[in-house]
One Martini backbone bead per residue (centre of mass of N, CA, C, O) as a GRO file, in nm:
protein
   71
    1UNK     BB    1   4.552   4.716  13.025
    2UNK     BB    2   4.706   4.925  13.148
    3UNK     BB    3   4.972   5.079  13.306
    4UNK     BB    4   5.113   5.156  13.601
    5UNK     BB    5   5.279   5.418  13.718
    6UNK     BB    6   5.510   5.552  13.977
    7UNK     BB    7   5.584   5.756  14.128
    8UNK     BB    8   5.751   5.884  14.440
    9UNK     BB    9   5.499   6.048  14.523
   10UNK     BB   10   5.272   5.871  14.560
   11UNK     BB   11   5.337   5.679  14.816
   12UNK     BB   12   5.317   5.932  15.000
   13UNK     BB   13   5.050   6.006  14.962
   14UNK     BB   14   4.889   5.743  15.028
   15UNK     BB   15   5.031   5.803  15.363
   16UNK     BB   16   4.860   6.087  15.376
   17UNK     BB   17   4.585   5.972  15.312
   18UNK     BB   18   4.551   5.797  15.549
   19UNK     BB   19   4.654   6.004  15.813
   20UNK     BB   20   4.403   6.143  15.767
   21UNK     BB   21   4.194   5.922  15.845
   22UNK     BB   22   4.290   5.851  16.093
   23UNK     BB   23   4.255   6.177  16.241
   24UNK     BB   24   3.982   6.169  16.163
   25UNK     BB   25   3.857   5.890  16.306
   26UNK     BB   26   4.006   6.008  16.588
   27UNK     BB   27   3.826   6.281  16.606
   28UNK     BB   28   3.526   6.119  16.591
   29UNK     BB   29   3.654   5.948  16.838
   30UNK     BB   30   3.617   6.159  17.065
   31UNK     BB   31   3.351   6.335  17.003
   32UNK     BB   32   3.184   6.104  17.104
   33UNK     BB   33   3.301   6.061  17.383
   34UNK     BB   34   3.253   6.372  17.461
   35UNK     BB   35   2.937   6.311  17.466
   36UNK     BB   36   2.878   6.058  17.618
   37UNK     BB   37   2.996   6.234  17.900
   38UNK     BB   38   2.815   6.458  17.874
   39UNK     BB   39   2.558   6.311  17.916
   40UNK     BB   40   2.603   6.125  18.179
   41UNK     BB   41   2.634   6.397  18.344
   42UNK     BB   42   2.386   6.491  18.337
   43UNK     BB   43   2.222   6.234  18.462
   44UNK     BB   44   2.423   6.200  18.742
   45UNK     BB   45   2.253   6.521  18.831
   46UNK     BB   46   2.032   6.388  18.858
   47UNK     BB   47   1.747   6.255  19.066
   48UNK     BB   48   1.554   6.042  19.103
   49UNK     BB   49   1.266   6.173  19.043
   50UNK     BB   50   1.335   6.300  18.771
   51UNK     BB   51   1.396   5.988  18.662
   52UNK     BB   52   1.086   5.911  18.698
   53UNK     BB   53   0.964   6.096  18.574
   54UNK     BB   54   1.092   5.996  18.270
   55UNK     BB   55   1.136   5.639  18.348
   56UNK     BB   56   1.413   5.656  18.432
   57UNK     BB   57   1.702   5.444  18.546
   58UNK     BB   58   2.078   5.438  18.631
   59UNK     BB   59   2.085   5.153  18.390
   60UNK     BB   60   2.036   5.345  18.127
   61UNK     BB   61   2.247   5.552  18.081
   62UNK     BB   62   2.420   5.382  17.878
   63UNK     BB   63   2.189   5.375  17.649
   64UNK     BB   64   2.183   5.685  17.643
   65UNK     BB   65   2.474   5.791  17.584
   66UNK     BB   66   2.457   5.572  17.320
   67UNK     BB   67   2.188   5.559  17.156
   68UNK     BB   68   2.025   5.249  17.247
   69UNK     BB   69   1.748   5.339  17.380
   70UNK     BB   70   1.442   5.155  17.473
   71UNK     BB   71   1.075   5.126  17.558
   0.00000   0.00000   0.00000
């Protein structure tokens, strides 16, 4: 097995590459909250008929703006 050396600038490599992966995941997980409460907020400008006419009722919200929604 080889032997690994480091160099000095290697371990700030690994904690920029952490930094960015973090901050991928960050909005990653942003970009899905506003789309969760952009659908949310469209449901929730629905009036009952139109949410009849569809079969949903104001319970299953959380389920279709989540993905989650089964029939």
């Amino acid at each position: 097995m080889a032997a690994v050396t480091l160099t000095p600038a290697q371990p700030f490599a690994s904690l920029a590459t952490r930094g960015r992966n973090f901050l991928s995941r960050f909005a990653a997980r942003q970009e899905s909250r506003a789309r969760y409460y952009a659908v949310l907020n469209d449901l929730r400008r629905l009036n009952d008929r139109e949410l009849d006419d569809m079969g949903i009722s104001r319970g299953d919200f959380d389920a279709i703006a989540s993905g989650r929604f089964t029939r």
